[in-house]
C-alpha positions in Angstrom: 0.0 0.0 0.0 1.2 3.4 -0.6 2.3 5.1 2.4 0.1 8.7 2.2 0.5 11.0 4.6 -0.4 14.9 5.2 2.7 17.6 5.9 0.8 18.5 8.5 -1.3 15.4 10.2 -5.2 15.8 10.2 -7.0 17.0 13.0 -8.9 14.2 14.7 -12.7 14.8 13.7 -13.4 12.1 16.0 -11.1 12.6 19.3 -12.3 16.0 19.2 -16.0 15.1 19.6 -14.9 12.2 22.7 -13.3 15.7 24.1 -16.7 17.7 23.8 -18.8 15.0 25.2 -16.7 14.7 28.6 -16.8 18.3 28.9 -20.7 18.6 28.0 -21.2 15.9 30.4 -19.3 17.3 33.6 -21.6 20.7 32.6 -24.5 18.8 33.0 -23.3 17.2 36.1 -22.8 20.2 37.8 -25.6 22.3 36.7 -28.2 19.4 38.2 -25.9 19.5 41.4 -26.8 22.8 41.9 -29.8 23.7 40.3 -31.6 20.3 40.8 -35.6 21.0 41.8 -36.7 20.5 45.5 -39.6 20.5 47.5 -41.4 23.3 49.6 -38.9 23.6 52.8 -40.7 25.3 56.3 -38.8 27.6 57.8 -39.2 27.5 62.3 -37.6 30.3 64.7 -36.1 27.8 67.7 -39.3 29.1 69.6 -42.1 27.5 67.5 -40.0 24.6 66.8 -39.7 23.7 70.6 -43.5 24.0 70.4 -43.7 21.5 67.9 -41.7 19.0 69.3 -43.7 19.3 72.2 -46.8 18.5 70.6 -45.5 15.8 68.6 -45.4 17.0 65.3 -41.9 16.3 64.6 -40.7 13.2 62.9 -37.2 13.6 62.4 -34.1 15.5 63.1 -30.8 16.1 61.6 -28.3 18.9 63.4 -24.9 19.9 61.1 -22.8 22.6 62.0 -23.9 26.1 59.5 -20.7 26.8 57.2 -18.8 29.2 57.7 -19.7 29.1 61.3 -19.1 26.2 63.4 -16.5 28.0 65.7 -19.4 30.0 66.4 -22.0 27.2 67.9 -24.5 28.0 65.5 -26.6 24.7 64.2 -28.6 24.0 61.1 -31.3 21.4 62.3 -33.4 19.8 59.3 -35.8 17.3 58.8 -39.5 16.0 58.5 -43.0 16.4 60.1 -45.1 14.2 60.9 -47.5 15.1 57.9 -44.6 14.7 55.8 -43.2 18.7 55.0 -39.9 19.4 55.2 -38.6 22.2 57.7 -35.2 24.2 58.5 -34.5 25.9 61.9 -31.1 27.8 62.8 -30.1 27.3 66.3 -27.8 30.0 67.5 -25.8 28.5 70.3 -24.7 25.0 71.5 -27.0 25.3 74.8 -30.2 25.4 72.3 -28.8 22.6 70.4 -28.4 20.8 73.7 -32.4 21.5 75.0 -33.2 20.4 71.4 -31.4 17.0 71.7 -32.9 16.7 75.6 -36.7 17.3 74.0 -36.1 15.0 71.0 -35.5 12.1 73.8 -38.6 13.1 75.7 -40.7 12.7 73.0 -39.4 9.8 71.0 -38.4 12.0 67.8 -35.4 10.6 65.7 -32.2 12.6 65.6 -29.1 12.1 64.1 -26.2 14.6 64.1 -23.4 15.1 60.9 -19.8 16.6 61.9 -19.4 20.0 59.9 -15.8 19.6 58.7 -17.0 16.8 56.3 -19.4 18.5 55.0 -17.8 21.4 54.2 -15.1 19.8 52.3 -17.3 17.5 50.5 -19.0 20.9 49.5 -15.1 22.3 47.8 -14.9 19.1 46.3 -17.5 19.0 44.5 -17.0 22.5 43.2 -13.5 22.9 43.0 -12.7 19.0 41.1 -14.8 19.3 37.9 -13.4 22.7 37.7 -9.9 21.4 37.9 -10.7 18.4 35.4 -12.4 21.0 33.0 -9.5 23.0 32.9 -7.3 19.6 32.4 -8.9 18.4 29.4 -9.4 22.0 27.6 -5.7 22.0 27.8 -5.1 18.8 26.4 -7.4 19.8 23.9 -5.8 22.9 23.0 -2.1 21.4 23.0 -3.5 18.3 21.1 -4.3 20.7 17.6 -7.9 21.4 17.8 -9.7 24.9 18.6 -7.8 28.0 17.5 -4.4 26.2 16.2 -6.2 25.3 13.7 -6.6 28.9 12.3 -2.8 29.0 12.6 -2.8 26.0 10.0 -5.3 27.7 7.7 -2.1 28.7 5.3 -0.6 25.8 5.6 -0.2 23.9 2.6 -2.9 20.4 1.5 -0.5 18.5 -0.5 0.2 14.2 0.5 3.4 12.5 0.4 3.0 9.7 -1.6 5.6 6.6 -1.5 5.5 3.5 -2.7 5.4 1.4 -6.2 1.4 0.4 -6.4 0.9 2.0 -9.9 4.0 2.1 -12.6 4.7 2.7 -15.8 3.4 -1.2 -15.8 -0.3 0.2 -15.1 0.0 2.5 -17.8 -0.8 1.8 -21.7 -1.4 3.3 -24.7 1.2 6.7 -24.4 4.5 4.6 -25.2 6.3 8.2 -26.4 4.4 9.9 -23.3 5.9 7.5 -20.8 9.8 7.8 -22.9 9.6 11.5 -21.3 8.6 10.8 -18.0 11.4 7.9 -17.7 13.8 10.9 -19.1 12.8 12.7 -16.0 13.1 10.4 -13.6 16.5 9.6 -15.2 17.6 12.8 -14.4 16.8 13.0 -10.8 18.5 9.6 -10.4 21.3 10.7 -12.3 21.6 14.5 -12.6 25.3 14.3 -13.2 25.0 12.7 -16.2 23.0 15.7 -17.9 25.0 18.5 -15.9 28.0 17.2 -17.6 26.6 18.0 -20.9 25.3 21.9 -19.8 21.7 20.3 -19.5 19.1 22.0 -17.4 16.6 19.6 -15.3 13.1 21.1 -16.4 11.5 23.4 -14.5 7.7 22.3 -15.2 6.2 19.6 -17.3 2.3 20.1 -18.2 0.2 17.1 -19.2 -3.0 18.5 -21.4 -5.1 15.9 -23.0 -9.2 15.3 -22.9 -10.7 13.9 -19.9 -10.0 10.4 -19.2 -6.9 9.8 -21.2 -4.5 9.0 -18.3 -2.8 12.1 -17.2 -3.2 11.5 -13.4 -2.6 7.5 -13.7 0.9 8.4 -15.6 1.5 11.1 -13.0 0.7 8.4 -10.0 3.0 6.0 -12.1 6.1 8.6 -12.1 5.8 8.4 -8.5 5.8 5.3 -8.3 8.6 4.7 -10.8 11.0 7.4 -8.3 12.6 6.7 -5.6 12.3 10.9 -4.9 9.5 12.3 -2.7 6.3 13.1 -5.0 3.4 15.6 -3.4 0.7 16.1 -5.3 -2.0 18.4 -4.6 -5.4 19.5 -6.5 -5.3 23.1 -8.1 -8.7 23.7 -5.8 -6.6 23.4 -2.8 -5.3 26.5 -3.2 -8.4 28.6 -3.6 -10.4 30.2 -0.5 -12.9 32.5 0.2 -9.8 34.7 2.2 -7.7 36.8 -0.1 -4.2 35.8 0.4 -4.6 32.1 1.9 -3.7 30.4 -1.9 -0.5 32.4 -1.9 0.7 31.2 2.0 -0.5 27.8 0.7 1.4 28.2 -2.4 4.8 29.4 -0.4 4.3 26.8 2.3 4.4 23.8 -0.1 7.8 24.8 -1.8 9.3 25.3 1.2 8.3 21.8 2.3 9.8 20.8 -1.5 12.7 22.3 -1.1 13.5 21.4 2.0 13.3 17.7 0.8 14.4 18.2 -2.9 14.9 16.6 -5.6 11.5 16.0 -5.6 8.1 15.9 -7.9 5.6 18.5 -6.8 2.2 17.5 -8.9 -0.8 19.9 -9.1 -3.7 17.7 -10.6 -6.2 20.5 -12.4 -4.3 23.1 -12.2 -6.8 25.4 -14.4 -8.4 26.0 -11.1 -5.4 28.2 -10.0 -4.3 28.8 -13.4 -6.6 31.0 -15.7 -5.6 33.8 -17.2 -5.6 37.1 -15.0 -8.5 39.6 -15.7 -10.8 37.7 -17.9 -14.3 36.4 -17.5 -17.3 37.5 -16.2 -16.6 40.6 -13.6 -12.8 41.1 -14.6 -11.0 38.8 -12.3 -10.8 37.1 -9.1 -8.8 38.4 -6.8 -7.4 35.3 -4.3 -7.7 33.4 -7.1 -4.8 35.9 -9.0 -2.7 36.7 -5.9 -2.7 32.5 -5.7 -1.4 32.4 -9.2 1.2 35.3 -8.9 2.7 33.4 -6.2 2.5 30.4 -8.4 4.9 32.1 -11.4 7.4 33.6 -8.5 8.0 30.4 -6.8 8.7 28.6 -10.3 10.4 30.9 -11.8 11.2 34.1 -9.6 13.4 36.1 -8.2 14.7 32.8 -6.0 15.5 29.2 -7.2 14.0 25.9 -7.1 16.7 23.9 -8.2 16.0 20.1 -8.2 12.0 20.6 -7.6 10.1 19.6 -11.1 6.5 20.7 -10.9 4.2 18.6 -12.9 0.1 19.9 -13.4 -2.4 18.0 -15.4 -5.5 19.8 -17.2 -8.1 19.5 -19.7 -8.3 23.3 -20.8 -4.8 24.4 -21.1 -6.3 27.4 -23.8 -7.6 29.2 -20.5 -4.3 29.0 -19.0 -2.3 32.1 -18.3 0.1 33.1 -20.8 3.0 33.2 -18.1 2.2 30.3 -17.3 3.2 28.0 -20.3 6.1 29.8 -20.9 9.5 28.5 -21.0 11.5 28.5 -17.6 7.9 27.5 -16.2 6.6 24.8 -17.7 9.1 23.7 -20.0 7.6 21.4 -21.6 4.0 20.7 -22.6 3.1 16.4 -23.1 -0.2 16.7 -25.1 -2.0 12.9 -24.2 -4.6 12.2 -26.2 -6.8 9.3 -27.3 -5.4 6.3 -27.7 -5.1 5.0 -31.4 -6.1 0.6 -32.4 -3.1 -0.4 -31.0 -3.2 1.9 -27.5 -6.8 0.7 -27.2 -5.6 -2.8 -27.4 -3.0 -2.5 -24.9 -5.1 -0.4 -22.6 -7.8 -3.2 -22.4 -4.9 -6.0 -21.4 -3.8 -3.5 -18.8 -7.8 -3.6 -17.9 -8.2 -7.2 -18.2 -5.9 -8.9 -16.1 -8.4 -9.4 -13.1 -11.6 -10.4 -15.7 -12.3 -13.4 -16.9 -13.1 -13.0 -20.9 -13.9 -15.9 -23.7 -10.6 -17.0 -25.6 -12.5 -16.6 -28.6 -13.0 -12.7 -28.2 -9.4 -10.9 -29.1 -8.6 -7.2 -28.0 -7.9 -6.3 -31.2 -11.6 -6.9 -32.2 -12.4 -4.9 -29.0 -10.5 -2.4 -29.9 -11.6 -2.0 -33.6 -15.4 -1.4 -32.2 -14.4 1.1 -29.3 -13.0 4.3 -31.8 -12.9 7.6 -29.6 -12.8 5.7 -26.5 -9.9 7.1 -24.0 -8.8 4.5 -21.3 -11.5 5.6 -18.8 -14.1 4.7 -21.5 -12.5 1.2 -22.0 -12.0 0.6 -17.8 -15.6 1.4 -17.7 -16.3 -0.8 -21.1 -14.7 -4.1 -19.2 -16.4 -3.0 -15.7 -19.8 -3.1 -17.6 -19.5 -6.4 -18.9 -18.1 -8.0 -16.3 -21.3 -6.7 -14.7 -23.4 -7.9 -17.2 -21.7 -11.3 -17.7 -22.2 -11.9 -13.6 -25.8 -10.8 -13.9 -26.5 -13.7 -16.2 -24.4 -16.1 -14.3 -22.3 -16.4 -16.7 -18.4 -18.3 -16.5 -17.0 -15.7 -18.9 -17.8 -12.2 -20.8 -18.9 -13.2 -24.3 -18.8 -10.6 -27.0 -22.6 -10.1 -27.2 -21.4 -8.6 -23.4 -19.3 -5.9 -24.8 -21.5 -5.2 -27.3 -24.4 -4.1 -24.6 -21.4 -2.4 -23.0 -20.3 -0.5 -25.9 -23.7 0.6 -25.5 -24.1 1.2 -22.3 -20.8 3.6 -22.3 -22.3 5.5 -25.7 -25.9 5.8 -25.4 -26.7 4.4 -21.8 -29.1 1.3 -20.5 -31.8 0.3 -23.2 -35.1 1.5 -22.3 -37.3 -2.0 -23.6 -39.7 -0.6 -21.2 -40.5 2.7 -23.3 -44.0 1.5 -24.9 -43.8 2.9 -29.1 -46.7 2.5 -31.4 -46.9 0.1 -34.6 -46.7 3.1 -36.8 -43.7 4.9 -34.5 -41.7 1.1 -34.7 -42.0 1.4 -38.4 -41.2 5.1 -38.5 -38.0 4.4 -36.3 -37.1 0.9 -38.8 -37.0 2.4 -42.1 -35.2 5.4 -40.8 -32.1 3.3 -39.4 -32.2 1.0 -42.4 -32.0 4.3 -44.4 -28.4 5.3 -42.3 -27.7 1.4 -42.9 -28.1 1.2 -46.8 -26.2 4.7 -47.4 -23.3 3.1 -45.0 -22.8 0.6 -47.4 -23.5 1.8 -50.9 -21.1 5.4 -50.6 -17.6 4.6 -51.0 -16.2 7.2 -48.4 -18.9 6.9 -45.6 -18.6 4.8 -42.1 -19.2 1.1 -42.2 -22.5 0.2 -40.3 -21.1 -2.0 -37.5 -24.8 -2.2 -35.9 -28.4 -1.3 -35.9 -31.1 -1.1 -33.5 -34.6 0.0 -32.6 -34.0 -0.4 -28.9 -34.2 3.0 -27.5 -31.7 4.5 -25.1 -31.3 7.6 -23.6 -33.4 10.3 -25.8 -32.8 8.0 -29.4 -35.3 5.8 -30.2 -32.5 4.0 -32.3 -29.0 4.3 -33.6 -27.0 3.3 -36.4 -23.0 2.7 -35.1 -21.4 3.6 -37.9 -17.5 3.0 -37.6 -14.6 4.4 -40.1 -13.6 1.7 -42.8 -9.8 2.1 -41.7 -8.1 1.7 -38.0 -8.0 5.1 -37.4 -8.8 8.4 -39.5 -6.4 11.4 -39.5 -7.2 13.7 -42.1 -10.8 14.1 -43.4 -11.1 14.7 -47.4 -14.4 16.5 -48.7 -15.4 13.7 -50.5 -15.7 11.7 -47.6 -17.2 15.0 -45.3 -19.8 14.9 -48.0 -20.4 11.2 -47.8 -20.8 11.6 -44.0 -23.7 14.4 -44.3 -24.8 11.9 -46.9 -25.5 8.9 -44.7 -26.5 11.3 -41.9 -29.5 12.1 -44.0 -30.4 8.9 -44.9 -32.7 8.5 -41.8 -34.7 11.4 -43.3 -35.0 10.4 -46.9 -36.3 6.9 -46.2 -38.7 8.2 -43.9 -40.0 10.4 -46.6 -39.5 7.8 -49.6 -41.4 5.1 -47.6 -44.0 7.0 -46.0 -44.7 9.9 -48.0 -43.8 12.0 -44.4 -41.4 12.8 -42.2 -40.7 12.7 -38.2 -38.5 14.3 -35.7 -36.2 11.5 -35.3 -33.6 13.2 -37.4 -32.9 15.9 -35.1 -29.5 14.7 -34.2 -28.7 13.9 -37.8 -29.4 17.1 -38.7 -27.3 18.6 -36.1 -24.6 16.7 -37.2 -24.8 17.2 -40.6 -24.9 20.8 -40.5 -21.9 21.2 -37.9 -19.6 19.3 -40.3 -21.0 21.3 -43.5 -20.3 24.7 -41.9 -17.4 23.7 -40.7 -16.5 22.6 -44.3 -17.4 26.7 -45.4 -15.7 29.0 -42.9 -13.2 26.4 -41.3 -11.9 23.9 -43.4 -12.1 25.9 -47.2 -14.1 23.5 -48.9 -16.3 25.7 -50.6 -16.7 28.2 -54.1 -15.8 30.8 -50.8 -12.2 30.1 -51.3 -9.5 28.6 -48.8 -10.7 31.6 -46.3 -11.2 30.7 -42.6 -14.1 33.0 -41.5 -14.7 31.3 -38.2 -12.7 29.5 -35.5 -13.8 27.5 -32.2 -13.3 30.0 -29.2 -13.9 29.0 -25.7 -16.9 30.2 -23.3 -16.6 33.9 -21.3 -17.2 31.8 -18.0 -14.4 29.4 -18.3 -11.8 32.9 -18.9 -12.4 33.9 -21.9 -13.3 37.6 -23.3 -16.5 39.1 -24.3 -14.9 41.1 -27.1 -14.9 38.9 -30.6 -13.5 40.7 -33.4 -16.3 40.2 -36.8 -14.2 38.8 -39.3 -16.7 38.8 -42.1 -19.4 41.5 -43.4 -23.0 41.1 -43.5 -22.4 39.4 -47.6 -20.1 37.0 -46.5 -22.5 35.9 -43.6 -25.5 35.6 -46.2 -23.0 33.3 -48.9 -21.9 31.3 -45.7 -25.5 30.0 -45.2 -25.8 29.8 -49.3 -23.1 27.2 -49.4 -23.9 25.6 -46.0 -27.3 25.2 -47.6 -26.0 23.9 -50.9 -23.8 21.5 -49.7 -26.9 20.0 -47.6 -29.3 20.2 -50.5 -26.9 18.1 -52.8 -26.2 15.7 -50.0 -30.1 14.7 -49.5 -30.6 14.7 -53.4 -27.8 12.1 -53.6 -28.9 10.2 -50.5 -32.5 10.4 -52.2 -31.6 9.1 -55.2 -29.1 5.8 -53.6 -32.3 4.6 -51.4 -34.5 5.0 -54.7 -32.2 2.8 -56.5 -31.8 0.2 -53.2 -35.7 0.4 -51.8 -36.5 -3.4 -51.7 -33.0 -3.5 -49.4 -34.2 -0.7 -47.5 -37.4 -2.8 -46.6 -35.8 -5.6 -46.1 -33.3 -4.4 -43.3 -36.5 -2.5 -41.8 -38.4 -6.3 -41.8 -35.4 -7.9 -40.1 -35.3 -5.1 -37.5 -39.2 -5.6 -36.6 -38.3 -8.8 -35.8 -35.0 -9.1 -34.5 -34.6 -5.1 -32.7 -30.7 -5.3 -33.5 -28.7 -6.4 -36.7 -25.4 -6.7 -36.5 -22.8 -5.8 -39.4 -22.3 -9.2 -40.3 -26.1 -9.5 -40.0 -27.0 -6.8 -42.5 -24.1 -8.1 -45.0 -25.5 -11.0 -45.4 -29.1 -9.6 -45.9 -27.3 -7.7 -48.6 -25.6 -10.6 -49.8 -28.6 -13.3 -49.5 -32.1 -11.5 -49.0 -32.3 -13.1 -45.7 -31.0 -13.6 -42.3 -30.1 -17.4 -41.8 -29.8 -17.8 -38.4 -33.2 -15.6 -37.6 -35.0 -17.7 -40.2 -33.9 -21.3 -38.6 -34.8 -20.3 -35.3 -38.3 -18.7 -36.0 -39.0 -22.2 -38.4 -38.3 -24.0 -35.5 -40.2 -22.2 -33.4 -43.6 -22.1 -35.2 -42.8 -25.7 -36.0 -42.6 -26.2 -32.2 -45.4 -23.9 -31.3 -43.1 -21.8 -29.2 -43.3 -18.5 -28.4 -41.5 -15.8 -30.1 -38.3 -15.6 -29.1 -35.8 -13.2 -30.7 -32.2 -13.2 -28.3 -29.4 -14.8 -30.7 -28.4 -18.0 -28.7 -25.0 -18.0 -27.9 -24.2 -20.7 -30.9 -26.2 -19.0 -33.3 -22.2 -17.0 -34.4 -23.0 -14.9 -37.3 -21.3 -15.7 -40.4 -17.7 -14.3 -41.4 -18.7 -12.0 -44.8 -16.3 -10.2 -46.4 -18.1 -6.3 -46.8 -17.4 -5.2 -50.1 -14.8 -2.5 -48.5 -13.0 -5.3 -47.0 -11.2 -7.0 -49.9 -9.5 -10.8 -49.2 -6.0 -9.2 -49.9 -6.2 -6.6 -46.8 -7.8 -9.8 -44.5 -5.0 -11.9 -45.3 -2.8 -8.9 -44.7 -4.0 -7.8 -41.5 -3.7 -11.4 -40.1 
């Protein structure tokens, strides 16, 4: 386990309270000593009280000496009546006490006497002890870190010492040239001589930017545990509090503790948080949050120096960042981390697997084709869900019709089956996948349909996965950003082909579409407009950025922006019009097979292209009405579907890949 422990040890949340109660309780004790209810007590002059014990109304008698004056011969006497009240009398000399005792005798009345001296000090005692004990325990408490030290800790720095080796560069996959960088570093604390001796610098800073999810923490966790140097680390909110001036003490404390112990790692996780650039935003700035970061760029790279401390931060928006920030002699180097490609996917999921228990038969490289996008957190989460799955049904292994649902699961969350859809809305919801379907296979630059389904989940009724035809996709021609538009308005056109109306489940589609054929206009130059980038992606005024955007365009260029964004989207859905016109009967056909079956699989609709008919659906619902069974449409886990070849996947690059 690793060994992580605060500069500063934690205050004891639960001590304190055992301290609080054994105070409350001695309050409680003393406040029912002394204010405790009583009954009605008679007050007697020694006169009438001789009376009554000459008449007999006196039960009992107890004399004690009255404090504070028992040198004096004064008595308190006390006791009952015979009707049961309660009485005091103060008797003023011994000689009274003495006719009282003589009278008590005559007439058969109880008395009992109880020596001052005890009482009194049983009387300090009780007052003076808890006091002592009170003032006992609130010293403890104070020496112990609680109450008001702990406002002398408030600028103390939050960051853990981490030791160890329970995640390495073993635990981490998929960012081979990433990892070659960190080693570098940790060479050079282990063997700084080495460098010196060639007039190298160690790096000051090392910033790890990637999408969320791609593994910047885990590799920073595994250069800790890969050193044998001490490694902090500490979240960017850490810093920040409502005080102005606390993120700067915080700041200063935790170098000092680095340097103090140097060489050493010091890793803010986040660092955005601390890091935005001064004076933008919504209201200007933020003060504490500023002073925090000034502090920041002095202790890196200041008037002082921090030789043999290496600062390493991780974030996910490094374009809010400050300026002086990313500069050289600060962050010296920037490792961008970002999804993993095929063959980082593959080796993420053995990293993943090693605990799960997954059929022989399914390899990680088919895993890995069906997964595109997905960073490592996506694929831990991918092999969580089907293990989950694959124990819910009992199962001895996680087949492949497991990942599939947790593919998914991951993309599109839990299928709804309980979501109720009309005859007519099922149909509607068919024909429009097949549409996306048939366009996926008959354009020569659009995604290969991998699967379709009219189980609904989260706001889709059903989806199309369409896949690129290669591993992985790097540049983006327009012929094939026209072919994507195309098939993303094939939903549309079949509706309206087959049904002579249209629905709102294109939405999406259309979202899509037009995103990538704007893009294609002002971003990417693909249009009579020229190779002219009128537009660019800028971030949002609340995460840093200004309000002030300079117009790059007039009020024409606008107007022939949405001309071309409209003609490329009119000559898509003629195309995609004319394609389904010329493949109805396979549009239908898909649409059947999805009424009955819910979800086709690529192999599945290959072979509807290739034979009219699903084989294995067929077989099983023969058998069935033969049997008089009911319906049943689950593939059993026999029923493999066959191994077509797509006609985008020739033999040649088959046997090649193998």
């Amino acid at each position: 386990m690793a060994d992580k422990k605060q500069i500063k040890p934690p205050q004891s949340r639960f001590g304190n309270l055992i301290v609080m109660g054994i105070i409350l309780a001695f309050i409680v004790a003393i406040v029912f000593r002394f204010t405790g209810t009583s009954e009605e007590v008679i007050t007697y002059n020694y006169t009438d009280f001789v009376t009554k014990i000459e008449n007999g109304e006196v039960s009992t008698i107890e004399s004690t000496p009255t404090p504070g004056d028992i040198n004096a011969g004064a008595y308190e006497l006390v006791g009952q009546l015979n009707n049961g009240a309660s009485y005091t009398v103060v008797l003023p000399t011994q000689d009274s006490l003495q006719n009282v005792i003589q009278l008590a005798k005559d007439n058969n009345v109880d008395y009992t006497h109880e020596p001052g001296a005890t009482y009194g000090f049983l009387n300090i005692i009780v007052i003076i002890l808890p006091i002592i004990i009170l003032l006992v325990i609130v010293g403890f408490f104070m020496r112990s870190g609680g109450g008001n030290k702990q406002a002398f800790d408030f600028g103390k720095n939050k960051a853990r010492l981490n030791k160890g080796k329970t995640t390495t560069f073993a635990n981490v996959a998929g960012v081979d040239e990433e990892k070659e960088e960190m080693a570098e570093i940790i060479d050079f604390l282990k063997n700084p001589k080495k460098y010196m001796a060639l007039g190298a610098r160690i790096p000051t800073g090392i910033l790890l930017v990637g999408p969320p999810g791609t593994g910047k923490t885990l590799l920073a966790r595994a250069v800790a545990g890969e050193a044998d140097v001490p490694f902090y680390s500490i979240s960017g909110s850490d810093f920040v509090e409502m005080f102005v001036g606390v993120g700067a003490s915080r700041v200063r404390d935790m170098f000092k503790t680095a340097k103090q112990n140097s060489p050493c790692i010091v890793f803010i996780d986040e660092i955005d948080a601390v890091g935005r650039q001064r004076g933008t935003g919504v209201g200007g700035g933020h003060d504490e949050r500023e002073q925090t970061l000034n502090q920041l760029l002095v202790e890196m790279d200041g008037f002082g120096t921090n030789s043999g401390i290496i600062v390493m931060a991780a974030t996910n928006r490094a374009d809010v960042l400050d300026p002086a920030l990313l500069r050289p002699g600060r962050f010296d180097r920037q490792i961008t981390i970002g999804r993993p490609d095929i063959k980082g996917r593959q080796a993420i999921l053995k990293v993943h697997a090693k605990n799960k228990k997954i059929d022989p038969k399914i390899t990680f490289q088919e895993i890995a084709r069906r997964t595109p996008g997905f960073t490592g957190a996506d694929l831990e989460n991918l092999l969580n869900e089907a293990a989950l799955l694959a124990a819910r049904e009992n199962k001895p292994f996680i087949k492949i019709y497991h990942i599939d649902e947790a593919v998914d699961r991951v993309m599109m969350g839990p299928a709804k089956k309980s979501r109720v859809f009309t005859k007519r809305e099922r149909n509607f919801i068919a024909h429009h996948e097949a549409g996306h379907a048939v366009l996926g296979i008959k354009l020569d630059n659009a995604n290969i349909v991998h699967k379709v389904t009219i189980i609904p989940r989260g706001e889709a009724g059903g989806y199309a996965l369409m896949l690129p035809e290669e591993e992985e996709s790097f540049l983006m021609t327009r012929n094939s950003l026209i072919d994507q538009i195309t098939g993303l308005l094939g939903g549309r056109v079949s509706e309206e082909i087959i049904f002579n109306e249209v629905s709102t489940g294109a939405h999406n589609d259309f979202q899509k579409a037009t995103e990538i054929a704007r893009a294609m206009v002002t971003e990417y130059g693909m249009s009579s407009l020229g190779p002219i980038q009128y537009e660019k992606r800028r971030g949002s005024v609340f995460l840093g950025r200004d309000y002030a955007v300079d117009k790059t365009f007039s009020d024409q260029v606008a107007l022939e922006i949405d001309t071309e964004v409209r003609k490329i989207i009119d000559e898509c859905y003629t195309n995609a019009k004319n394609i389904l016109t010329e493949n109805i009967d396979l549009v239908k056909r898909i649409a059947k097979y999805l009424l009955e079956v819910e979800t086709l699989t690529k192999e599945d609709i290959y072979e509807i292209v290739d034979t009219t008919q699903l084989g294995w659906w067929e077989k099983k619902k023969a058998k069935q009405e033969a049997a008089n069974e009911p319906r049943d449409n689950s593939r059993d886990d026999n029923e493999s579907p066959p191994n077509i070849v797509t006609p985008k996947e020739p033999e040649e690059n088959k046997k090649d890949e193998e």
